[in-house]
ZADO-1210 file (C-alpha; in nm, 4 decimals, padded with zeros to 6 digits):
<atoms>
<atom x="02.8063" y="-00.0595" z="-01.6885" code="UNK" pos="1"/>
<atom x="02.4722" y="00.0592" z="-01.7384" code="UNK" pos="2"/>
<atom x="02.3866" y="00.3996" z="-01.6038" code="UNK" pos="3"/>
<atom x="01.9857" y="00.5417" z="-01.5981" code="UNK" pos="4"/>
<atom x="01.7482" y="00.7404" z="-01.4091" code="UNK" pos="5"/>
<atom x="01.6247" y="00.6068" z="-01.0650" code="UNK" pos="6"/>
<atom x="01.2959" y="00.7277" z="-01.1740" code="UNK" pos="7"/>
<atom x="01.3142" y="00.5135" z="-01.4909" code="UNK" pos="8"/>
<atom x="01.4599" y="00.1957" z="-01.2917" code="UNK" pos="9"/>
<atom x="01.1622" y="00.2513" z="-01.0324" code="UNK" pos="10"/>
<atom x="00.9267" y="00.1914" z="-01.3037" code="UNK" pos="11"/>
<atom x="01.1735" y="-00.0734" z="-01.4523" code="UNK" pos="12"/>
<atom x="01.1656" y="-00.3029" z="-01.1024" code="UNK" pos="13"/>
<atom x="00.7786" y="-00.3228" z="-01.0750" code="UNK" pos="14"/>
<atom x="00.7525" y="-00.4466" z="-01.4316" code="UNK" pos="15"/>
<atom x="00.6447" y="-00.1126" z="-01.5934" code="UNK" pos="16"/>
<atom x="00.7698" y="00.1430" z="-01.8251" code="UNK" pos="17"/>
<atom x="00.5174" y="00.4563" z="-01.8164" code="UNK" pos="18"/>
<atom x="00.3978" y="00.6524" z="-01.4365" code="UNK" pos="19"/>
<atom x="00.4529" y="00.8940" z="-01.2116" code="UNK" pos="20"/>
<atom x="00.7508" y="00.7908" z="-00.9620" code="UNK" pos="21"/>
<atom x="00.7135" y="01.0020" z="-00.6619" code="UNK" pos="22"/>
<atom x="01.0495" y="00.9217" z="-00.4780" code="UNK" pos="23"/>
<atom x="00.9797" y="01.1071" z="-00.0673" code="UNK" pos="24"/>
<atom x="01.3349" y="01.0289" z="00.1114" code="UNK" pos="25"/>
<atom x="01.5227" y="01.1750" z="00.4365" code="UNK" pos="26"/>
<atom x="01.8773" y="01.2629" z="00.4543" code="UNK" pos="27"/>
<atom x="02.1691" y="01.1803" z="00.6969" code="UNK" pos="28"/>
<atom x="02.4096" y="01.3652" z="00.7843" code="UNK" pos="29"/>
<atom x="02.7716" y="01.2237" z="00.6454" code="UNK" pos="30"/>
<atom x="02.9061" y="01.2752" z="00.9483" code="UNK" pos="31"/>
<atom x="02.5993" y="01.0362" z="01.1431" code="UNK" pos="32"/>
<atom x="02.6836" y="00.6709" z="01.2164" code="UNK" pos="33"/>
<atom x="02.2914" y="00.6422" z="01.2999" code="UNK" pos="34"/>
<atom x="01.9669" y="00.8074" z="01.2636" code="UNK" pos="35"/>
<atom x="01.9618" y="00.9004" z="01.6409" code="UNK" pos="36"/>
<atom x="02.2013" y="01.1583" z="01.5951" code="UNK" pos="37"/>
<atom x="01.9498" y="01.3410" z="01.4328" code="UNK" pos="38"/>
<atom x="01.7987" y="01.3928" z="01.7511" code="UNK" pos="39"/>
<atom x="02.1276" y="01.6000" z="01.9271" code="UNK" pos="40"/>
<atom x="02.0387" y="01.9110" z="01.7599" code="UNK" pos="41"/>
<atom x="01.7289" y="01.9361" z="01.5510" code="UNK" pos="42"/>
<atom x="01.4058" y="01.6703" z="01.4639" code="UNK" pos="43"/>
<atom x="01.4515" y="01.8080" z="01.1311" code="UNK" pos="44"/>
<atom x="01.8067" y="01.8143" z="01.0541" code="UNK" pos="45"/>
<atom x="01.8338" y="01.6308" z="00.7571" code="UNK" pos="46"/>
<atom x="01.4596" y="01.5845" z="00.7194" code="UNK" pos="47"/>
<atom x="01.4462" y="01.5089" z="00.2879" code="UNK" pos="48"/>
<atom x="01.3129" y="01.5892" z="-00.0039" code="UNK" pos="49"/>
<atom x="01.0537" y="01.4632" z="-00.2412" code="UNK" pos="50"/>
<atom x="01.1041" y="01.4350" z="-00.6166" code="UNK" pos="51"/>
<atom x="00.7914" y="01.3694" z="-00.8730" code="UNK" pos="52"/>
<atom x="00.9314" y="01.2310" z="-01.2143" code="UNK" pos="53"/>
<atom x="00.7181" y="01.1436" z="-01.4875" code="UNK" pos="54"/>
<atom x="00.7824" y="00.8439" z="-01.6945" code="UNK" pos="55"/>
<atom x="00.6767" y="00.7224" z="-02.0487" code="UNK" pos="56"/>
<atom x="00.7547" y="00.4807" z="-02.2533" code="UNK" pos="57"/>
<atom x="01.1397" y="00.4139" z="-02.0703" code="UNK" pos="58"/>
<atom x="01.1518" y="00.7969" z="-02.1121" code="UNK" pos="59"/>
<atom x="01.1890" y="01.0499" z="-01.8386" code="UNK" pos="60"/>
<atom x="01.0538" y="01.3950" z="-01.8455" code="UNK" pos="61"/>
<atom x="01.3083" y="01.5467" z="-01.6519" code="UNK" pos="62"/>
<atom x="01.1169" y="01.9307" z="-01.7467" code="UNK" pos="63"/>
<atom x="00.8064" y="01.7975" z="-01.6219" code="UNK" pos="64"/>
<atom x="01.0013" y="01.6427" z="-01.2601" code="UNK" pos="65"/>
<atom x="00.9098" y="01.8686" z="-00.9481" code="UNK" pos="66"/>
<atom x="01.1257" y="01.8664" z="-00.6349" code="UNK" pos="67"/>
<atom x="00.9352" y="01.9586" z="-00.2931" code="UNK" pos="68"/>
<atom x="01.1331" y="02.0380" z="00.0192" code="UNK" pos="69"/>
<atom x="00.9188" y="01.7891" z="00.1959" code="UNK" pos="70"/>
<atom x="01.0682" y="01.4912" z="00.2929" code="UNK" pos="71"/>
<atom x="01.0486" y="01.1780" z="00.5119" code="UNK" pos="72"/>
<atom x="01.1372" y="01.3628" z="00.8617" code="UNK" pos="73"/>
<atom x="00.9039" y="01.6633" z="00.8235" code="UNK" pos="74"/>
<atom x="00.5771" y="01.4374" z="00.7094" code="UNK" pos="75"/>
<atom x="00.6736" y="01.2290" z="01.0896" code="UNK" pos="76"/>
<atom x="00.7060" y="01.5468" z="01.2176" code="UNK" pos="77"/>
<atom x="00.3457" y="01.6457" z="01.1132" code="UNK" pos="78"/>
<atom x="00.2079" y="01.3539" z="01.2324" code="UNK" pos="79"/>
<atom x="00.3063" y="01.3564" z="01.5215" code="UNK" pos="80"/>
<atom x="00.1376" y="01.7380" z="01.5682" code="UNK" pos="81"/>
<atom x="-00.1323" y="01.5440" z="01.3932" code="UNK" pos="82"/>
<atom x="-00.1760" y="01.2940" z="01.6662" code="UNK" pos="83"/>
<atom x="-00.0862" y="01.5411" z="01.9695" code="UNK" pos="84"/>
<atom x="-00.3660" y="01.8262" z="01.8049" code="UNK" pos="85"/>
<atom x="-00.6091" y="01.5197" z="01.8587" code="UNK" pos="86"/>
<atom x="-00.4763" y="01.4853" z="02.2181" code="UNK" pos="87"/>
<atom x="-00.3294" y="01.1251" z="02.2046" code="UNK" pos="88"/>
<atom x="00.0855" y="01.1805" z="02.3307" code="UNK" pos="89"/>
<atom x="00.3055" y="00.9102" z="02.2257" code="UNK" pos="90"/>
<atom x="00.5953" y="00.9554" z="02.5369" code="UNK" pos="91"/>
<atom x="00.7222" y="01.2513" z="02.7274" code="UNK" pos="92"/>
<atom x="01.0413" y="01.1302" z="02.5490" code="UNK" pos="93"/>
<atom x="01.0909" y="01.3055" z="02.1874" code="UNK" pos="94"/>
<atom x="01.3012" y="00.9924" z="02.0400" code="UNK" pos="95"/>
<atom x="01.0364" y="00.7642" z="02.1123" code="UNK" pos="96"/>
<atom x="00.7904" y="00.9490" z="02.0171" code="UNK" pos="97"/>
<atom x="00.9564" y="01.0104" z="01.6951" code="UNK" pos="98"/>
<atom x="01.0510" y="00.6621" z="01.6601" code="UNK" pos="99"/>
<atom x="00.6749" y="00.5227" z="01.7320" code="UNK" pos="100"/>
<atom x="00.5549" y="00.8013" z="01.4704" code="UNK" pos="101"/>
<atom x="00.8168" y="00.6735" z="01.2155" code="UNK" pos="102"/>
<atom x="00.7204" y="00.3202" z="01.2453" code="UNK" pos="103"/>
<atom x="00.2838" y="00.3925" z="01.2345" code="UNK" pos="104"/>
<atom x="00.3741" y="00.6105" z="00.9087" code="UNK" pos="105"/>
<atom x="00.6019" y="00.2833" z="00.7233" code="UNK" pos="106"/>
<atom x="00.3100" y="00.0230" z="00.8317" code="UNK" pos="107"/>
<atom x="00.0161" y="00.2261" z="00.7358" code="UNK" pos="108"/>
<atom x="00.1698" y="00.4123" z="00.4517" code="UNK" pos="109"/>
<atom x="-00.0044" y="00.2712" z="00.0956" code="UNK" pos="110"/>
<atom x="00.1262" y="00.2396" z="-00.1998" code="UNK" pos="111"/>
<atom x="-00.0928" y="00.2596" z="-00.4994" code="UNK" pos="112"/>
<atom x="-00.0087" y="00.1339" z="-00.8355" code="UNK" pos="113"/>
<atom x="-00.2368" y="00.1478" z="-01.1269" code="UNK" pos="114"/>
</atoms>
């Protein structure tokens, strides 16, 4: 068994060993079947965290690596004020507007390597 850093294995699966992995993520409950219970309670229950790693040479700088209490839920979340500040509303019904903000974020998200 081989055991590394996802940072490192990020890198590793685009074909490169030195950059900055910045890995943004939601969580789920354990005790969720589905993302829509995230809705019973609280849009941000669960909402993530985002970790920064730096990477050279196969090496991780774990002193350098930042975590940010910003995750995938919270950045929908301020789109969506984003969008509604602008005056453009999605629904009158919070899951789909949360659901059409989650799905415009994954298709116009961009991912730059370099």
């Amino acid at each position: 068994m081989f055991v590394a850093n996802q940072a490192m294995l990020t890198l590793y699966s685009v074909g490169r060993a030195t950059g900055l992995v910045v890995d943004a993520g939601k969580d789920i409950p354990l005790s969720c079947s589905s993302q829509i219970c995230l809705f019973s309670n609280n849009l941000l229950a669960g909402a993530g965290s985002t970790h920064v790693t730096p990477v050279r040479e196969g090496h991780c700088y774990t002193a350098a690596a930042m975590e940010l209490e910003i995750g995938g839920q919270r950045i929908t979340q301020h789109l969506i004020k984003l969008i509604e500040d602008r005056g453009t509303m999605f629904s009158k019904n919070p899951i789909s507007t949360f659901l059409n903000a989650e799905l415009i974020k994954e298709k116009v998200c961009i991912y730059i390597f370099s």
